[in-house]
Each structure stands twice: as C-alpha cells, then as structure tokens.
N, CA, C and O atoms as a printed pandas DataFrame, in Angstrom:
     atom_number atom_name residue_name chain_id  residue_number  x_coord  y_coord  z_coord
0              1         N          UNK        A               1 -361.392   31.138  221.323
1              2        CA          UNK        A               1 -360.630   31.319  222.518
2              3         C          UNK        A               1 -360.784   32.736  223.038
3              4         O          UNK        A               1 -360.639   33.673  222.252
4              5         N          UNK        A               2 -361.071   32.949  224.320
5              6        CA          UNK        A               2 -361.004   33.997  224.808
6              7         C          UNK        A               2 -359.392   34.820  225.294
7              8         O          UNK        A               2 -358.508   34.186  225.870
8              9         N          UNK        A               3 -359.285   36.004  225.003
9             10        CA          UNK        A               3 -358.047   36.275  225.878
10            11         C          UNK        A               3 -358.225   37.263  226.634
11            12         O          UNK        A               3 -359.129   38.021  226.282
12            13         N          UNK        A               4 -357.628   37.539  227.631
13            14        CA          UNK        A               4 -357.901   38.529  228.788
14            15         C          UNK        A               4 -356.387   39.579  228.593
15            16         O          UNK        A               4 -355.270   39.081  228.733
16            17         N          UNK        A               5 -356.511   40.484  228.387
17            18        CA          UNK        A               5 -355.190   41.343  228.549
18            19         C          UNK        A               5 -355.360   41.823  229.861
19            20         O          UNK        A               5 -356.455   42.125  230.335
20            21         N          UNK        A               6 -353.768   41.931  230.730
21            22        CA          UNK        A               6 -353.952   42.035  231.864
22            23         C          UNK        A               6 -352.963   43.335  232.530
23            24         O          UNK        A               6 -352.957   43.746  233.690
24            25         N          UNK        A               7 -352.178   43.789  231.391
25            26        CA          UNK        A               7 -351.366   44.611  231.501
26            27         C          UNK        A               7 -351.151   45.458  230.453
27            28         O          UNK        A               7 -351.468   44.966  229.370
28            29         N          UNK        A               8 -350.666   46.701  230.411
29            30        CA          UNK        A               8 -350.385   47.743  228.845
30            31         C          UNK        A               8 -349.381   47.159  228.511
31            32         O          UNK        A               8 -348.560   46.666  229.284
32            33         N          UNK        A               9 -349.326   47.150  226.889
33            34        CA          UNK        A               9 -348.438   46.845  225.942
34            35         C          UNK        A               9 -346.934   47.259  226.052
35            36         O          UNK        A               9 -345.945   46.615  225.704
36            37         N          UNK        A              10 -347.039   48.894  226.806
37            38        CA          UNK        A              10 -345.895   49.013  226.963
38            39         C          UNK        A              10 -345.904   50.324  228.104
39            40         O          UNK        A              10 -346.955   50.907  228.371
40            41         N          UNK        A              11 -344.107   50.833  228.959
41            42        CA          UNK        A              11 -344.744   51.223  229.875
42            43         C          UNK        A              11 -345.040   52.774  229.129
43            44         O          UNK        A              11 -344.659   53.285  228.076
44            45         N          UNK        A              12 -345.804   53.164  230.104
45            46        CA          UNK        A              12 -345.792   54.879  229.496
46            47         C          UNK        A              12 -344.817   55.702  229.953
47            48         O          UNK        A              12 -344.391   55.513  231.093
48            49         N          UNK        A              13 -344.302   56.737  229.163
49            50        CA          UNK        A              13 -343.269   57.601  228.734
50            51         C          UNK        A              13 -343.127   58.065  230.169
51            52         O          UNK        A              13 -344.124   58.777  230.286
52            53         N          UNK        A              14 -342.531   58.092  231.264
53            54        CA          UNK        A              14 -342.263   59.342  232.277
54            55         C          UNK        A              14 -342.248   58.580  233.568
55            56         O          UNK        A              14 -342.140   59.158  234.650
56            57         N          UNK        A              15 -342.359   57.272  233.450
57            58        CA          UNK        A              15 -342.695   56.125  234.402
58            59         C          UNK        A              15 -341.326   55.607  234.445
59            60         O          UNK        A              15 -340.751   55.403  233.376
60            61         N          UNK        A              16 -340.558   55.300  235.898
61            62        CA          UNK        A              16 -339.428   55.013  236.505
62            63         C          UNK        A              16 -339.403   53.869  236.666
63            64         O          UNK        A              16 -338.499   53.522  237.426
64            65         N          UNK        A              17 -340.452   52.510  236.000
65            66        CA          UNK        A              17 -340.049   51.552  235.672
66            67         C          UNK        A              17 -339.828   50.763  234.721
67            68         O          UNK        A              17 -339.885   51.365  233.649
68            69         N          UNK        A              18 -339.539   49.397  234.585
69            70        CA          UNK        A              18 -339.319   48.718  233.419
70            71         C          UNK        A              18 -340.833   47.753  233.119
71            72         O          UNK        A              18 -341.170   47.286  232.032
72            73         N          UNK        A              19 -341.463   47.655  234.230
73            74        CA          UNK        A              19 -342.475   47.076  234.394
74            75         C          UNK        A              19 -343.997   47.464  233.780
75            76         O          UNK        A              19 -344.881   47.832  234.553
76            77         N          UNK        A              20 -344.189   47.375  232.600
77            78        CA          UNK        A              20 -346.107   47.859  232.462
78            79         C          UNK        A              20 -346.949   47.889  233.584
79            80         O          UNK        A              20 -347.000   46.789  234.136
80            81         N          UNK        A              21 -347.382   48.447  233.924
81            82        CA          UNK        A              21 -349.022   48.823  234.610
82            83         C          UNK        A              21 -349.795   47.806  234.198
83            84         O          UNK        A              21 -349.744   47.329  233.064
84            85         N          UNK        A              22 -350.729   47.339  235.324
85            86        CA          UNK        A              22 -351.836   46.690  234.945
86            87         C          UNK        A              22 -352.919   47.465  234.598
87            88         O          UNK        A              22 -353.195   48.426  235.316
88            89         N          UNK        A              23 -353.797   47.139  233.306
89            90        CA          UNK        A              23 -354.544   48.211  232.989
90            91         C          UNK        A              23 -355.879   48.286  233.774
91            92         O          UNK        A              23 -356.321   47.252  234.275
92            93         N          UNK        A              24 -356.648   49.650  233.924
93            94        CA          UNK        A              24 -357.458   49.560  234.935
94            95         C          UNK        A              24 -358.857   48.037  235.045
95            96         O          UNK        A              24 -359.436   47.500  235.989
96            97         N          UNK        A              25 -358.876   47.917  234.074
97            98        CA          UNK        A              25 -360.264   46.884  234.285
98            99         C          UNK        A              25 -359.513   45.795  235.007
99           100         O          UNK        A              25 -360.130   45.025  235.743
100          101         N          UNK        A              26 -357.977   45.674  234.804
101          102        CA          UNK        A              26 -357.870   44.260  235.669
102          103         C          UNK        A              26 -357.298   44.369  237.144
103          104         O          UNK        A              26 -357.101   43.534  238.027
104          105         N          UNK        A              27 -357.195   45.126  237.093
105          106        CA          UNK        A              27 -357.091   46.093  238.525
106          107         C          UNK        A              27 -358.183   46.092  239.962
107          108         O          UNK        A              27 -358.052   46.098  241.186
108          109         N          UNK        A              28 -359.387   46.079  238.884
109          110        CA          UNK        A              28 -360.624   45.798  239.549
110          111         C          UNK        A              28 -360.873   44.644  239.693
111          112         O          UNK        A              28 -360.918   44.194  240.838
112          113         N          UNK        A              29 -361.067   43.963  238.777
113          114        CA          UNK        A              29 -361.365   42.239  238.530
114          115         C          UNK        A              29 -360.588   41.401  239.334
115          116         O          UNK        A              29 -360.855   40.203  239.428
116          117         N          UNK        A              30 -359.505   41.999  240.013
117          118        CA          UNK        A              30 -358.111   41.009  240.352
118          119         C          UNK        A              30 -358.141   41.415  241.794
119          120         O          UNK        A              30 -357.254   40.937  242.501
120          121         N          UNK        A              31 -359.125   42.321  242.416
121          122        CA          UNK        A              31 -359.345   42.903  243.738
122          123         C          UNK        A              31 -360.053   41.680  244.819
123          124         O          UNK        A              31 -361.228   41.355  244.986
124          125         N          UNK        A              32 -359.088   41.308  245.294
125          126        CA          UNK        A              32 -359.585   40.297  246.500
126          127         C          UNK        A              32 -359.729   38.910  245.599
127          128         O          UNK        A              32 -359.178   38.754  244.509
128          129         N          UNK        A              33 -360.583   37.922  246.266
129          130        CA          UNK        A              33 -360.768   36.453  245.700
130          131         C          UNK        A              33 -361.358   36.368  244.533
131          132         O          UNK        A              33 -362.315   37.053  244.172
132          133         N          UNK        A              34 -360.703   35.365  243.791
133          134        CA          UNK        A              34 -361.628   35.291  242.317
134          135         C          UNK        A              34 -361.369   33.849  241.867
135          136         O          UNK        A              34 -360.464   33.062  242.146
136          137         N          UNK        A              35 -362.556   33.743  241.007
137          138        CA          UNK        A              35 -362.215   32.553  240.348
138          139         C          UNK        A              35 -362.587   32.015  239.234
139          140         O          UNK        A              35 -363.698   32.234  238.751
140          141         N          UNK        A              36 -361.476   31.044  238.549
141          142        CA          UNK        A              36 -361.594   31.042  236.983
142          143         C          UNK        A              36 -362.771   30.008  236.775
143          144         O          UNK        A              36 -362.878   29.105  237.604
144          145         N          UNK        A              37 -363.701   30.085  235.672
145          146        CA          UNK        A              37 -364.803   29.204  235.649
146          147         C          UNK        A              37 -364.546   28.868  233.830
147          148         O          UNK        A              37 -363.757   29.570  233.199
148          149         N          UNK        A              38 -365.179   27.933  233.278
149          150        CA          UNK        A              38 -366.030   27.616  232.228
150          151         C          UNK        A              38 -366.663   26.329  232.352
151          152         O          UNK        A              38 -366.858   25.817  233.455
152          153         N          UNK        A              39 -367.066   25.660  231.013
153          154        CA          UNK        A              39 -367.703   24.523  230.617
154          155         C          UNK        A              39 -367.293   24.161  229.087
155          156         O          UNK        A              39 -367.461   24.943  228.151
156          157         N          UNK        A              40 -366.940   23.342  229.013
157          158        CA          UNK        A              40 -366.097   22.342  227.541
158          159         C          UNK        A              40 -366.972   21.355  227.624
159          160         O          UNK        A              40 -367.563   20.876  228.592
160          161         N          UNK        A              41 -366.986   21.078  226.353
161          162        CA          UNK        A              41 -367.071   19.825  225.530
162          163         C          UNK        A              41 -366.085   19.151  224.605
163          164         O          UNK        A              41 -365.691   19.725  223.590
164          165         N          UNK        A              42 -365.681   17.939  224.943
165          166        CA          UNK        A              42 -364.589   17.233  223.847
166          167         C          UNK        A              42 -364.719   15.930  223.054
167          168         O          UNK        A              42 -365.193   14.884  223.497
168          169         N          UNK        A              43 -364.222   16.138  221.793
169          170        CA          UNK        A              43 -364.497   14.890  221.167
170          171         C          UNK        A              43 -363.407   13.973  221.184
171          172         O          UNK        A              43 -363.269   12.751  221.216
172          173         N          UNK        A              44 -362.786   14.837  221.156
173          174        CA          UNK        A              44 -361.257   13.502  220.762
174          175         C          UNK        A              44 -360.398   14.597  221.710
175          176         O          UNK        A              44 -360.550   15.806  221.880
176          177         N          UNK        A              45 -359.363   13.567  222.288
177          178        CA          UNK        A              45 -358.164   14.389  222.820
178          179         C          UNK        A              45 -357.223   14.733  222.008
179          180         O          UNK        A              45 -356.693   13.916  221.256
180          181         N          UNK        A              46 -356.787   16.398  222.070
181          182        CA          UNK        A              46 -355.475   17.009  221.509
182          183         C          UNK        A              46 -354.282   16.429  221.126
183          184         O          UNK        A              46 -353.616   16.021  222.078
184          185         N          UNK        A              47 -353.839   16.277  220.110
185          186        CA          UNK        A              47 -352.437   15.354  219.996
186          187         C          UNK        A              47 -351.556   16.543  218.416
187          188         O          UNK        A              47 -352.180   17.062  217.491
188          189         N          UNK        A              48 -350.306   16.600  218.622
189          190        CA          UNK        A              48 -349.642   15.815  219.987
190          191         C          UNK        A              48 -349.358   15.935  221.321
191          192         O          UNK        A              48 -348.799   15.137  222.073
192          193         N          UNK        A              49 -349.944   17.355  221.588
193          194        CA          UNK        A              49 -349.196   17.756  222.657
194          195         C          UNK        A              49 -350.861   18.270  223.714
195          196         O          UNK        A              49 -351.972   18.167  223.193
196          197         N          UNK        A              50 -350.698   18.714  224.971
197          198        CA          UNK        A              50 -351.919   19.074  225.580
198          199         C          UNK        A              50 -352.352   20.266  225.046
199          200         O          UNK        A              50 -351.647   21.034  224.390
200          201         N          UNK        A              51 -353.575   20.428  225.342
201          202        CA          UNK        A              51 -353.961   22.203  224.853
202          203         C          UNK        A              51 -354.780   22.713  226.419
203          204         O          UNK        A              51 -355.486   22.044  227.174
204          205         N          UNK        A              52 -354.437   23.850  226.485
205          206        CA          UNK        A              52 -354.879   24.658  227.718
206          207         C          UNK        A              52 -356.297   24.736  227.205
207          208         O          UNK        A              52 -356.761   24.797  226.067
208          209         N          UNK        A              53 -356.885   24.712  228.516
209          210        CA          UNK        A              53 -358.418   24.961  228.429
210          211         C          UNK        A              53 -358.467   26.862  229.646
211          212         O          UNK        A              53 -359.201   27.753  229.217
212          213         N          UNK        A              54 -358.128   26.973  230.199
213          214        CA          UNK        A              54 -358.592   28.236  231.358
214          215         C          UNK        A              54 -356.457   28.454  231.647
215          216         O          UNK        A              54 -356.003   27.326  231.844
216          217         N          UNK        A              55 -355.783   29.097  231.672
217          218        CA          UNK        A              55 -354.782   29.736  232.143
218          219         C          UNK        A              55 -354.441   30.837  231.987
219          220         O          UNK        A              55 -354.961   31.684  231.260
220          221         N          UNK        A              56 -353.318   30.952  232.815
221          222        CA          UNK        A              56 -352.254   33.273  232.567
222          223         C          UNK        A              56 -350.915   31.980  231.545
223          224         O          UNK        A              56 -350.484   30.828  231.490
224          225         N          UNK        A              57 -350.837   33.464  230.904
225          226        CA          UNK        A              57 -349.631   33.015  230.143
226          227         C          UNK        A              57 -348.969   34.553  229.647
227          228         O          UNK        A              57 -349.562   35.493  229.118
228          229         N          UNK        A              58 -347.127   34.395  230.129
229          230        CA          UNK        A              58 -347.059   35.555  229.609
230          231         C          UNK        A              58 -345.973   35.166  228.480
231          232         O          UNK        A              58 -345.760   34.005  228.129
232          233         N          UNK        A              59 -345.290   36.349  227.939
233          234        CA          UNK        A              59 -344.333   36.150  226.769
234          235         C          UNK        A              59 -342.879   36.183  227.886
235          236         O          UNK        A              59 -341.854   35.614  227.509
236          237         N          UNK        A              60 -342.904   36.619  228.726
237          238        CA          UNK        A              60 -341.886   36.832  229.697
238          239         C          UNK        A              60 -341.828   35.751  231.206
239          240         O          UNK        A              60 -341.470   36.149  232.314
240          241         N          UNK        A              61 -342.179   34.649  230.949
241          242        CA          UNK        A              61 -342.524   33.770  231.972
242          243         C          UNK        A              61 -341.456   33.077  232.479
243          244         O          UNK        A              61 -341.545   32.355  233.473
244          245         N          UNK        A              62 -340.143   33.309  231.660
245          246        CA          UNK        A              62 -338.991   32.668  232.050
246          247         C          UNK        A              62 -338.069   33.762  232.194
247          248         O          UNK        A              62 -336.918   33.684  231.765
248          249         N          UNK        A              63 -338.654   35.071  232.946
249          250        CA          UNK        A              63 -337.990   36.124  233.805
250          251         C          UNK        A              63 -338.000   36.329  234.849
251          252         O          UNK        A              63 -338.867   35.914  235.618
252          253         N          UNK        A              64 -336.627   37.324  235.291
253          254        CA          UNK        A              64 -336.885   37.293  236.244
254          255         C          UNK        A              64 -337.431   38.535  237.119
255          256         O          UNK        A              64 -337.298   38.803  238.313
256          257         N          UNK        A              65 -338.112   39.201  236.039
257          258        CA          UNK        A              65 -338.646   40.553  236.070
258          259         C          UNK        A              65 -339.748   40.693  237.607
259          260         O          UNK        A              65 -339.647   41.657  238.365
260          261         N          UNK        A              66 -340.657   39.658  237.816
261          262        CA          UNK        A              66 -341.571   40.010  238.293
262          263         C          UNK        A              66 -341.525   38.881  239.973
263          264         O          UNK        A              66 -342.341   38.624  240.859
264          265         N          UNK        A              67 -340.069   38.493  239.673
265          266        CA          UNK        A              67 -340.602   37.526  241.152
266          267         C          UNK        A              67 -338.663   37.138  241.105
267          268         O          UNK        A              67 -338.050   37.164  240.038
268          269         N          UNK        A              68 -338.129   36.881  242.160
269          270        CA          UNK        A              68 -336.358   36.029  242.124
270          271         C          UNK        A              68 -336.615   35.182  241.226
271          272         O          UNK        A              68 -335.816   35.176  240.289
272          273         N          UNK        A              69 -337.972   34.018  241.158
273          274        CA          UNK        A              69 -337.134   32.933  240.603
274          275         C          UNK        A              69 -337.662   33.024  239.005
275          276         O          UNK        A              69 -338.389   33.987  238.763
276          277         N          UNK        A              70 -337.388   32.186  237.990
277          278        CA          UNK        A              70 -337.123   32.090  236.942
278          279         C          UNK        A              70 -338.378   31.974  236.476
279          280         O          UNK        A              70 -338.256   32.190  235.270
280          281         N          UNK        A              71 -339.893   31.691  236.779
281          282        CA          UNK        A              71 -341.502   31.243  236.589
282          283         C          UNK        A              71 -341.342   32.406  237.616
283          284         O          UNK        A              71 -340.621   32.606  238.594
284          285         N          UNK        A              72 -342.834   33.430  236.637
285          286        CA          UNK        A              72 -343.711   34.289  237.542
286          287         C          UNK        A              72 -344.765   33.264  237.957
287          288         O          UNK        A              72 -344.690   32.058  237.719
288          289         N          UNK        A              73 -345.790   33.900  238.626
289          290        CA          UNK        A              73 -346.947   33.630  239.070
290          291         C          UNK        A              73 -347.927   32.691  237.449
291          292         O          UNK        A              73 -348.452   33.383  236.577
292          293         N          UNK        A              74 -347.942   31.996  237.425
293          294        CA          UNK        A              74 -348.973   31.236  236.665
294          295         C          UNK        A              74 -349.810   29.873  237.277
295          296         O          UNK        A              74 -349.439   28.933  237.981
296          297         N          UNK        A              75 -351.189   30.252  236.628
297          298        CA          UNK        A              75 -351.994   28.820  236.949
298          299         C          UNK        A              75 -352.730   28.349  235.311
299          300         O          UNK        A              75 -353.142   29.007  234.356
300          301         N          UNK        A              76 -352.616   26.725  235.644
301          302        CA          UNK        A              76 -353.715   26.456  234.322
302          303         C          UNK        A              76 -354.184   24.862  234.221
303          304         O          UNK        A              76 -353.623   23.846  234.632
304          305         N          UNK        A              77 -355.086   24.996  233.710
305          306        CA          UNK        A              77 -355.740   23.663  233.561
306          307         C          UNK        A              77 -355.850   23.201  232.207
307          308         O          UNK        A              77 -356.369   23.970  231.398
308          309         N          UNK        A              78 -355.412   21.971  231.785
309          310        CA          UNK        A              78 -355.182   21.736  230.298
310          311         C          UNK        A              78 -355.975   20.315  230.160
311          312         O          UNK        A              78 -356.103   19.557  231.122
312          313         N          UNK        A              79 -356.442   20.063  228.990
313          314        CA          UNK        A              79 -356.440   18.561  228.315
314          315         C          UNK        A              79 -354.706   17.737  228.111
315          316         O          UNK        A              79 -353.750   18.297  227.574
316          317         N          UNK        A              80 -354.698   16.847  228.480
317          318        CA          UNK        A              80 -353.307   15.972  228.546
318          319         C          UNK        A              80 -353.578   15.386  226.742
319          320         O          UNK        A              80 -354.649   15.577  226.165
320          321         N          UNK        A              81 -352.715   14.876  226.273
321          322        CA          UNK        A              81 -353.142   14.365  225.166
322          323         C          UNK        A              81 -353.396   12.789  225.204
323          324         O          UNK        A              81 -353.049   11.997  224.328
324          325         N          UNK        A              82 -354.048   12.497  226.351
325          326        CA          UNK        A              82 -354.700   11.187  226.799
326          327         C          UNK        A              82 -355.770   11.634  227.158
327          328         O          UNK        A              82 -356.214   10.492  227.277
328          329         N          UNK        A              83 -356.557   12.210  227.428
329          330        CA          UNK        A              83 -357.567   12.724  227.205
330          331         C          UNK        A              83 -357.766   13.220  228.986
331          332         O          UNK        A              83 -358.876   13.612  229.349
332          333         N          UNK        A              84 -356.842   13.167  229.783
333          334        CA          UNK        A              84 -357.122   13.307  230.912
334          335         C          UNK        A              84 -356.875   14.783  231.449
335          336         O          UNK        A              84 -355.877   15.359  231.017
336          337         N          UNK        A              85 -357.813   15.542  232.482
337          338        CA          UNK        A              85 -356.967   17.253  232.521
338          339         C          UNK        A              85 -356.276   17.145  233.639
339          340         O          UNK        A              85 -356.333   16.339  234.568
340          341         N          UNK        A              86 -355.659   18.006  233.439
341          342        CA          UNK        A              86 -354.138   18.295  234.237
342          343         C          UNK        A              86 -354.467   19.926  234.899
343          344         O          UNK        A              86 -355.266   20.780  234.513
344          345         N          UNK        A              87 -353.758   19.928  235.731
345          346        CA          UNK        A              87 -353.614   21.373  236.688
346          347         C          UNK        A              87 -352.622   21.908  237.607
347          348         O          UNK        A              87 -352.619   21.462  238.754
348          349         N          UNK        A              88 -351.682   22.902  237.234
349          350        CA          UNK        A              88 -350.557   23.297  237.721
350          351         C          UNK        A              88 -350.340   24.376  238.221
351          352         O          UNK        A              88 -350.604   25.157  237.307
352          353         N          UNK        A              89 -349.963   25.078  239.260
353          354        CA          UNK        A              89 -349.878   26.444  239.578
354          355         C          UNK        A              89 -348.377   26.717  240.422
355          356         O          UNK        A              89 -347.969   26.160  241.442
356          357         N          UNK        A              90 -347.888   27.532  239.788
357          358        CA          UNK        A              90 -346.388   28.085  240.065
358          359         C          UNK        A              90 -346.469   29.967  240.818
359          360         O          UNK        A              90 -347.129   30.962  240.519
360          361         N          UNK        A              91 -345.774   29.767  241.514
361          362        CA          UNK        A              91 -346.037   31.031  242.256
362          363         C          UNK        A              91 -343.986   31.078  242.528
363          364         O          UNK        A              91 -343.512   31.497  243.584
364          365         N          UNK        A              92 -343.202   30.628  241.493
365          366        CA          UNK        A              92 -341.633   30.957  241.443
366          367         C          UNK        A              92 -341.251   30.041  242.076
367          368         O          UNK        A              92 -340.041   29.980  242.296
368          369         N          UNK        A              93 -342.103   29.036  242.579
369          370        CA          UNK        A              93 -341.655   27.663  242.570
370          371         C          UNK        A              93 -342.769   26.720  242.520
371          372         O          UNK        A              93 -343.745   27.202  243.096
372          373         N          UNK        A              94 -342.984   25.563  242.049
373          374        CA          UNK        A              94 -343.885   24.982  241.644
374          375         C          UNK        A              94 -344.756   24.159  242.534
375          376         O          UNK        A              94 -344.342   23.305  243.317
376          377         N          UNK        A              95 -346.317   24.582  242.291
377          378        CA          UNK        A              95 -346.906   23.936  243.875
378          379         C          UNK        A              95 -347.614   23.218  243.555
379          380         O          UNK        A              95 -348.664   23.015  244.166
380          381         N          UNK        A              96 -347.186   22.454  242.238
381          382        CA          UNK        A              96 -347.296   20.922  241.996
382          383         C          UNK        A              96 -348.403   20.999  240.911
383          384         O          UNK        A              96 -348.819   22.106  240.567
384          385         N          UNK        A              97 -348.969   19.686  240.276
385          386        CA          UNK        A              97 -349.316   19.202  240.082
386          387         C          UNK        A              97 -350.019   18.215  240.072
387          388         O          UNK        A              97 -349.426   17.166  240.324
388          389         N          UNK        A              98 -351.829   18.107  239.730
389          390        CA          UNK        A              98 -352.899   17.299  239.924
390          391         C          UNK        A              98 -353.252   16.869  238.789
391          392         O          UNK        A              98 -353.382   17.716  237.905
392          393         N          UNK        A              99 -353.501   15.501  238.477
393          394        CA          UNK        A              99 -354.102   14.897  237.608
394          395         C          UNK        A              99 -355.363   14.366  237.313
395          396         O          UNK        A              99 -355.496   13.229  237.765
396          397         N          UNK        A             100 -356.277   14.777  236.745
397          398        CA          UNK        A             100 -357.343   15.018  237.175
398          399         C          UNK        A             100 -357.960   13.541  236.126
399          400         O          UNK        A             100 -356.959   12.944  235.730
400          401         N          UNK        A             101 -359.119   12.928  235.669
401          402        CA          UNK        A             101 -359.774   12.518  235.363
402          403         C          UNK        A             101 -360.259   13.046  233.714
403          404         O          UNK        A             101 -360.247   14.224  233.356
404          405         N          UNK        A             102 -360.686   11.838  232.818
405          406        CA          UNK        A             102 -360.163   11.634  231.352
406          407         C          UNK        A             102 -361.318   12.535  231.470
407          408         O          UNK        A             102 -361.900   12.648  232.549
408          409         N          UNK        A             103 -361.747   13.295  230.238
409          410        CA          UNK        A             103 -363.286   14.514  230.069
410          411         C          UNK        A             103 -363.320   14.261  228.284
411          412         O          UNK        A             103 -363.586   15.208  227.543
412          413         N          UNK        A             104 -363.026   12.916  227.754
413          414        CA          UNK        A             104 -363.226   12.298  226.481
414          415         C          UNK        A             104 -364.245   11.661  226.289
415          416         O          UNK        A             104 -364.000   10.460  226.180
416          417         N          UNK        A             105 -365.530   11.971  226.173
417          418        CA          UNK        A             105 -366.644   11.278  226.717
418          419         C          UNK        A             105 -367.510   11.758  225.619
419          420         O          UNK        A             105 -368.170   11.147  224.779
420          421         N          UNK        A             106 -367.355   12.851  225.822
421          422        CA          UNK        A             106 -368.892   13.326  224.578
422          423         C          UNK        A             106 -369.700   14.333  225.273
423          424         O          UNK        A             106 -370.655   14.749  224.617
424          425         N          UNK        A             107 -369.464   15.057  227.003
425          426        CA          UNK        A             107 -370.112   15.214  227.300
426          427         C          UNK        A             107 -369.601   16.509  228.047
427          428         O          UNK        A             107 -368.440   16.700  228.410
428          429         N          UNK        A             108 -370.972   17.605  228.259
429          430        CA          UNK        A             108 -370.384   18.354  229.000
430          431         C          UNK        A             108 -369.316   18.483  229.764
431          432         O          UNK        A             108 -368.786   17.376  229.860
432          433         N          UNK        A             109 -368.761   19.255  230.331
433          434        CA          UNK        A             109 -367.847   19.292  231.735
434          435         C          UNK        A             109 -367.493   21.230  232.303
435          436         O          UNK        A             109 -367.008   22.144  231.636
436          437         N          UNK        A             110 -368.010   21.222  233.813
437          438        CA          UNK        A             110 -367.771   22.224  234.469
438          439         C          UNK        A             110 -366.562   22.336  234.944
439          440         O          UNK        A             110 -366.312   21.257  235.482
440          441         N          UNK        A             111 -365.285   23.352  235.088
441          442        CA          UNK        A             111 -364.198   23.475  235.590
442          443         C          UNK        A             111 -364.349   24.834  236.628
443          444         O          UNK        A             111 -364.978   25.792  236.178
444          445         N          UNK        A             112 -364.003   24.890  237.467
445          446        CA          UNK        A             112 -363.506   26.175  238.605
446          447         C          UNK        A             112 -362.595   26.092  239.010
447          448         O          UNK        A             112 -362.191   26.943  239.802
C-alpha cells in the first residue's frame, strides 16, 4: 500500500494555529487539477467488510476542525465485499455515491 502524507505531524512551535501546515511537496502536487490513477488486479473479493483501493483518509475526519460540518473533504474508491467498486466523495456534505461494476474476474483493471 502506498501512503501519501499530506500534512506535518504536528504544528510548529510559534504558529497561531491549531491546524498543521501542509508540507511543501503537497503543496505543489495539490496546485490546480489533479488526478488519482492506478491499476489492480483481484482474485476474490474482501470480506467482511470493503477495502479501499485509491482514497484521503484522516484520523480527524469526524471534526470539525477543517470545514462546519462534521466530514472534511474526502474522496475514495473501494472494492464492496461483493466484489463490486464503489465511489464516494464528501466535501461536509455528501455528494453521493456510485456503484460501479463487479472487477472479480481475474483481470486487470484501470481506475481514474
């Protein structure tokens, strides 16, 4: 699994907020349009529960640190544990949900 850190661990000493800094590489990377890519292969679907294939995930996602409502900003695309992927994106209120087509096959698969 890859992970992307997207912010410092903690804030630095002399800084008037409660909020970490994003650290510089994602600063750059996060400049204008972007987009998440890979390619999976699956044999059997995840059970019991789905497993993320490409998402943000924070430890603080049910704050209300970074937005009014209770969900910051998150997107992600998962295996369902029916073998079908799923895709959700919340921006502090939820802008739904797509159900995408089973990828239990044996065979490649491209996501963007």
């Amino acid at each position: 699994w890859g992970f992307l850190v997207t912010r410092m661990s903690e804030v630095p000493e002399g800084m008037s907020t409660n909020i970490p800094p994003l650290i510089t590489e994602w600063e750059t990377y996060s400049q204008g349009d972007m987009t998440w890519e890979g390619w999976f292969y699956v044999k059997s679907a995840p059970s019991p529960e789905r497993s993320m294939l490409i998402g943000s995930f924070g430890t603080n996602d049910a704050e209300t640190l970074f937005s009014s409502s209770s969900r910051r900003r998150h997107g992600a695309i998962w295996i369902n544990s029916d073998g079908r992927l799923g895709l959700s994106t919340n921006t502090g209120t939820s802008s739904g949900y797509i159900d995408g087509p089973s990828v239990v096959d044996g065979k490649w698969h491209h996501v963007a």
